[in-house]
N, C-alpha and C positions, 0 to 999 in steps of 0.2 A: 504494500500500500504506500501510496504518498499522497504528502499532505499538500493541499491547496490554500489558498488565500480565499478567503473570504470577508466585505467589509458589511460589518453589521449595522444599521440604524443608525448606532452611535458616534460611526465615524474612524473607529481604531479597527485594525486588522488583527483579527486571528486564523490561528491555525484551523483548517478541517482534515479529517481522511477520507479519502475515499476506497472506497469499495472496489477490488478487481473485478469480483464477481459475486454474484448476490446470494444469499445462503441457499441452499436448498430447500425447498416449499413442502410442506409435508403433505402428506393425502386429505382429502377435503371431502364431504357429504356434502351437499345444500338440498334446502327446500325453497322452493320457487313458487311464488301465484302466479295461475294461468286464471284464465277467462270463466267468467262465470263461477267464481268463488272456490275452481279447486286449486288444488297444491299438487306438484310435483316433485317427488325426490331424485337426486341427479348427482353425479359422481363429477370431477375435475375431468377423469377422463375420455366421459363417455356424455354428448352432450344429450343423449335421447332420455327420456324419461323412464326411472328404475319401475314407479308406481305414482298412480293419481289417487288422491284423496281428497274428502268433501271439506275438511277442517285441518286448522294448521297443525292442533294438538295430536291429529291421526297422523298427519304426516313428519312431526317431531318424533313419534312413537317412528317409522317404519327408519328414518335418515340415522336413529341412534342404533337400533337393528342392522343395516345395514354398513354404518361404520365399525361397529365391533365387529361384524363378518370378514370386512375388506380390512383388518388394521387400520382403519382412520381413528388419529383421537379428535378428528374439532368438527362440529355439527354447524353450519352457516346457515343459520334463515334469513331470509329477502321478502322484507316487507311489503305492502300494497305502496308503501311512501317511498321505497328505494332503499332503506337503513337495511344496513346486516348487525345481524344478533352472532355472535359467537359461540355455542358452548364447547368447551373442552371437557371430553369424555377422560375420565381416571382411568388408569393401568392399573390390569387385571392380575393381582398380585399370585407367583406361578407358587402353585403347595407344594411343599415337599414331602414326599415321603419318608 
């Protein structure tokens, strides 16, 4: 990394870094509204729709389902307003025998 110049607001220069290359993006679930009040769950990598559902709360059920199946730990809903809600799904701590 090297660091750049930056002049802030205030007039004085400081240091920045930058980034060579941007972290790695972990896997993602989202829930989507489509038309007419349902909801879509849908993967990062797959734009088609996994399942449609009447409610967001059904479709938060099937996107948590569905991340624990695929290793995703973060669940993105996409509001009727444009906002994304985040949740981070916990790791499934492995039993020992």
């Amino acid at each position: 990394m090297r660091p750049t110049r930056q002049r802030p607001a205030g007039g004085k220069l400081r240091s920045m870094r930058t980034i060579d290359s941007p972290p790695p993006v972990e896997p993602s679930v989202h829930v989507i509204p489509g038309r007419k009040g349902s909801w879509s769950v849908r993967t990062d990598a797959d734009p088609v729709a996994l399942s449609m559902h009447p409610s967001t709360t059904e479709a938060e059920w099937a996107a948590h389902r569905v991340a624990r199946a695929r290793g995703a730990r973060r669940v993105i809903v996409h509001d009727r307003y444009g906002r994304l809600h985040t949740v981070t799904l916990p790791t499934r701590a492995v039993e020992a025998d």
